[in-house]
N, C-alpha and C positions, 0 to 999 in steps of 0.2 A: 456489460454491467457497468454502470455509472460508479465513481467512486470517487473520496474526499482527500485521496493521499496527500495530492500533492499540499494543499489547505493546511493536514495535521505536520505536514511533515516542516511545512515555513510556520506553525506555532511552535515546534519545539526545534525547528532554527537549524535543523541539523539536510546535511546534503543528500544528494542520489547515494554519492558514493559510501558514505557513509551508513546509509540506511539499509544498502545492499549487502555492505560488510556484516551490519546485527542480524539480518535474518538470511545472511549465507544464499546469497544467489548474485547476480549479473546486474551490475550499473542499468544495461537495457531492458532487463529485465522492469527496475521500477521505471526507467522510461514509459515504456510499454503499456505498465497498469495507467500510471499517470496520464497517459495520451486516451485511454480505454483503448486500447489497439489489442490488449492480451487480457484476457482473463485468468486471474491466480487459479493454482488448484484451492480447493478447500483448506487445505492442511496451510497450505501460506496464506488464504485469506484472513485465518485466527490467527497464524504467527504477526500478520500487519496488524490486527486489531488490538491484540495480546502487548503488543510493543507500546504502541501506543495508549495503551489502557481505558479502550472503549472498547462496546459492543461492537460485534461484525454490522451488526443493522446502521451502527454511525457512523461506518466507516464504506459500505458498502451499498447501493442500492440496487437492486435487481428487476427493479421496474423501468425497460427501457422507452 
């Protein structure tokens, strides 16, 4: 699943480390998405969206 993390995450300027820290999981963790190597579960794909204050549809695409 395609995704815009890395995109939202250098508009609001903030790091891996940092991003990992608010939604409580592993640096490689957002590597991982970032690279699309890993797909979130559900529940972290709304905690990514949720942070960021977009739809999961803006932040996610599942059309590969």
């Amino acid at each position: 699943m395609k995704n815009k993390l890395k995109v939202f995450r250098a508009i609001k300027e903030i790091t891996q480390e940092d991003l990992a820290r608010e939604l409580e999981v592993t640096r490689q963790t957002i590597i991982s998405i970032e690279k699309n190597k890993y797909d979130p579960s559900l529940k972290l794909a709304f905690k990514i969206a949720k942070y960021f204050e977009v739809n999961i549809e803006d932040m996610f695409d599942n059309e590969s």
